[in-house]
C-alpha positions in Angstrom: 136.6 107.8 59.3 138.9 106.6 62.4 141.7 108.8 61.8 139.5 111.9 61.2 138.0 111.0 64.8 141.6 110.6 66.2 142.3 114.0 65.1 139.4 115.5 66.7 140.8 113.7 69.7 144.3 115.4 69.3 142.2 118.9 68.7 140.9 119.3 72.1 137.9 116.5 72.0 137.0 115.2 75.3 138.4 111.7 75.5 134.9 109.8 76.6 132.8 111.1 73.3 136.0 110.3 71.1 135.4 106.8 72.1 131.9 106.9 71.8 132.6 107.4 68.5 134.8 105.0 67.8 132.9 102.5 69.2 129.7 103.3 67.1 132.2 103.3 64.2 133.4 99.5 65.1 129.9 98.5 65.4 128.5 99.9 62.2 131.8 97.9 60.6 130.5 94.9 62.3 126.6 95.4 61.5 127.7 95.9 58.0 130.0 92.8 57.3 127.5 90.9 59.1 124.7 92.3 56.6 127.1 91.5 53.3 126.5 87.9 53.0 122.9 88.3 53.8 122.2 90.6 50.7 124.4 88.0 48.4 121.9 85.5 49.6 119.2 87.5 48.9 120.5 88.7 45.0 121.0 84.7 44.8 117.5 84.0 45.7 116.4 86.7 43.5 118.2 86.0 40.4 118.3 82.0 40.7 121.2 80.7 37.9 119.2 79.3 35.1 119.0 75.6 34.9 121.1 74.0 32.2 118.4 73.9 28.9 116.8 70.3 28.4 117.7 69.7 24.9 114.9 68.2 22.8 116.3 65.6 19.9 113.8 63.8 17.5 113.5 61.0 15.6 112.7 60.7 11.4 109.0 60.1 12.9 108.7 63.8 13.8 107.8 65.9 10.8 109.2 70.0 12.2 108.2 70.8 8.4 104.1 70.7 9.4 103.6 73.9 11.1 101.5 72.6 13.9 103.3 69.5 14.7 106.5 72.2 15.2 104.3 74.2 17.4 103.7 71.2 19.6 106.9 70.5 19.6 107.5 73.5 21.1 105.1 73.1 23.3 106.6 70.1 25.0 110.0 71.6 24.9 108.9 74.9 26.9 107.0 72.3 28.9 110.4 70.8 30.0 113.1 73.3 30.4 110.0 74.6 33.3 110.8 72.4 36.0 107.8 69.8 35.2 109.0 68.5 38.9 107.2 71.3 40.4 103.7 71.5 41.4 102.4 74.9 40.3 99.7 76.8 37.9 102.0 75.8 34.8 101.1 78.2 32.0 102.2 74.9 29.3 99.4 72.8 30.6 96.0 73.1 30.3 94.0 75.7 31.9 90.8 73.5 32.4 93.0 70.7 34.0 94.9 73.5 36.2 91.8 74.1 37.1 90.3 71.4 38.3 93.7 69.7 40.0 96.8 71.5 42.1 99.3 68.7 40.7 97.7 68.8 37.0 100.3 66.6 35.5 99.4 63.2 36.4 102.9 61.4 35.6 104.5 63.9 37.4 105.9 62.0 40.7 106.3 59.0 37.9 108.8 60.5 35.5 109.8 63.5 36.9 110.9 61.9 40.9 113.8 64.9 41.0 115.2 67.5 38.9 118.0 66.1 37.7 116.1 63.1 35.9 116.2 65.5 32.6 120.0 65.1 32.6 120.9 62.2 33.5 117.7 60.4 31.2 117.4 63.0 28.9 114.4 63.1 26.6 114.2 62.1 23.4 110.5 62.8 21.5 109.5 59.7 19.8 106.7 60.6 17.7 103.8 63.2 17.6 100.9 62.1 15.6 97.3 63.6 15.1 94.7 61.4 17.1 91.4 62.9 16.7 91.3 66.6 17.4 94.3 66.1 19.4 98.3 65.3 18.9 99.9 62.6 21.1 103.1 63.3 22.0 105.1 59.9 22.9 108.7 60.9 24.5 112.0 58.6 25.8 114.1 58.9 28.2 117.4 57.4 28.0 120.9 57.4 29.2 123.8 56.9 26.6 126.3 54.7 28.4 124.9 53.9 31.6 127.3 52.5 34.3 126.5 48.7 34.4 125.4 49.3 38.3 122.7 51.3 37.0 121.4 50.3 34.0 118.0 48.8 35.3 116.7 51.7 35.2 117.2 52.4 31.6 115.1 53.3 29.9 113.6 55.5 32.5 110.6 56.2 31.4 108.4 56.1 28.2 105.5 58.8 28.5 102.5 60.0 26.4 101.0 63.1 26.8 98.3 64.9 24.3 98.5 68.3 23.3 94.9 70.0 22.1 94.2 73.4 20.8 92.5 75.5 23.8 92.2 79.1 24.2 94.1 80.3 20.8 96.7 77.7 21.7 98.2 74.5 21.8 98.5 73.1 26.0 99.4 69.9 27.4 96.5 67.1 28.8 96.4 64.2 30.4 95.7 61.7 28.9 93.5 59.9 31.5 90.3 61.6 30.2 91.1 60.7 26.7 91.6 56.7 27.4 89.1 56.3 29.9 86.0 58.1 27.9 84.8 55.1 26.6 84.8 53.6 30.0 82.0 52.8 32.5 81.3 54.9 35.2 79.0 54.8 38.2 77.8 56.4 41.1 77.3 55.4 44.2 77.4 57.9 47.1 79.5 60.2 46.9 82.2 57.9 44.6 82.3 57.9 41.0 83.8 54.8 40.1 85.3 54.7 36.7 86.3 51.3 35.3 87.1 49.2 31.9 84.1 47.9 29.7 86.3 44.5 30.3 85.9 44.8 33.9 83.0 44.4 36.3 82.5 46.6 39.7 81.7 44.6 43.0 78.3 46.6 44.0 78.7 45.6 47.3 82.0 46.8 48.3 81.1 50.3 46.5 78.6 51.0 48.7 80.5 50.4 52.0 83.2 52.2 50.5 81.0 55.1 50.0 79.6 54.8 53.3 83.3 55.0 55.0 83.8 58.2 53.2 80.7 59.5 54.5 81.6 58.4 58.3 85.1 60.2 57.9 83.3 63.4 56.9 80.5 63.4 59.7 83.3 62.1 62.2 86.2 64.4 61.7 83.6 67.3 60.2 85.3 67.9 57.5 83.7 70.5 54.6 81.7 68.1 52.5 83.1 66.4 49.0 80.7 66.6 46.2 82.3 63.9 44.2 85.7 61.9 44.2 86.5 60.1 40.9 87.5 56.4 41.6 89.9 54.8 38.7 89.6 51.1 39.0 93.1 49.3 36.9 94.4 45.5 37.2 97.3 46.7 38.1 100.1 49.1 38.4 100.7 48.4 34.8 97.6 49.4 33.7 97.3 52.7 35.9 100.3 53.6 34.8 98.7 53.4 31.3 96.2 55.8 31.5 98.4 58.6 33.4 101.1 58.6 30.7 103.9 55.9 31.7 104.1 53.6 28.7 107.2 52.2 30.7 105.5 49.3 32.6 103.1 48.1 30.0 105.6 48.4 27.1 107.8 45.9 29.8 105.2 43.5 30.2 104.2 43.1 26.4 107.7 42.6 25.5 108.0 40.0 28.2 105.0 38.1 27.1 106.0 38.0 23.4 109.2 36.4 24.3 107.7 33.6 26.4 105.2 33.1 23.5 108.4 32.7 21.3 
């Protein structure tokens, strides 16, 4: 494009528009080189390279040959190779629990703290077994030789998650509903409190806690709360329980039956 403007310029073109030219001609070169890596980081964002697949091994335990224990299976692989970090409407899980909760996965900020946890503990499914109506999936993550510095944290995690039929499919639950149905539950102002049969709830402090909640809402006029579900556990242990991380209380009763022994 230059040399047919310097052309023109030998032809008889005044000198002021040949250099008019040229100079819209150097800063279309620039606008465009300037525009070049923007569009690469646009086709990037676009067309994201796929994450490496989480492969899925099993154990004897899990029986592929049943048709519905492979579809579960599945199920949980799908689950996991879709960034189970994330908090979004996950098509795997459960559209009642979606539903009702953004961050529908329970364990989520337990197991799943980054994505690279899949790698470098990667899942190994345990055992899925019919319980009820359900299937209870029971998975390990583990890291094959671990570097000494950081082989406290290994086994990472041991989680249970349930899988029921919903819809014309099989989808992921938590299981908090599952363990805690048989559990007592009371309200008292706005607060359902949910607690063990083994445990007792201190009347008293339920009722100023309800009352707080109600002087936040008046006070800071906030759009009122119909009900908010109140899990009472001992311990971290036993929350952990009911939202899937067998980690903890697997720990604790292996501790205990070695100081029995």
């Amino acid at each position: 494009m230059s040399r047919n403007l310097h052309r023109r310029c030998r032809r008889g073109v005044p000198s002021g528009a040949s250099c008019t030219c040229l100079n819209s001609v150097r800063r279309l070169r620039i606008i465009l080189l300037t525009l070049i890596p923007v569009v690469l980081l646009v086709g990037q964002e676009a067309f994201p390279q796929r994450a490496r697949e989480i492969e899925l091994p099993i154990t004897v335990r899990v029986d592929t040959s049943d048709s519905e224990v492979r579809a579960v299976y599945h199920l949980w692989k799908d689950y996991l190779n879709s960034r189970p970090d994330s908090i979004y409407s996950n098509p795997y899980w459960s559209r009642a629990e979606r539903r009702r909760y953004a961050d529908c996965d329970f364990a989520r900020a337990w197991v799943y703290s980054s994505p690279d946890i899949l790698h470098a503990f990667p899942p190994r499914v345990l055992s899925i077994m019919p319980e009820d109506s359900a299937y209870v999936i029971r998975t390990l993550y583990y890291a094959e030789n671990l570097e000494e510095a950081y082989s406290g944290s290994n086994p990472w995690a041991l989680q249970r998650v349930y899988a029921r039929w919903e819809e014309g499919a099989w989808k992921l639950w938590n299981p908090l509903p599952i363990l805690t149905r048989a559990w007592n539950r009371q309200l008292i102002g706005r607060i359902l409190y949910v607690y063990s049969r083994e445990d007792s709830l201190d009347v008293k402090l339920a009722r100023q806690s309800a009352r707080f909640c109600d002087s936040l809402i008046e006070a800071f006029e906030l759009p009122a709360i119909d009900t908010i579900e109140f899990y009472i556990t001992r311990n971290a242990d036993d929350l952990a329980r009911i939202i899937g991380d067998q980690t903890r209380a697997t720990a604790e009763r292996s501790d205990s039956s070695e100081t029995r022994a």
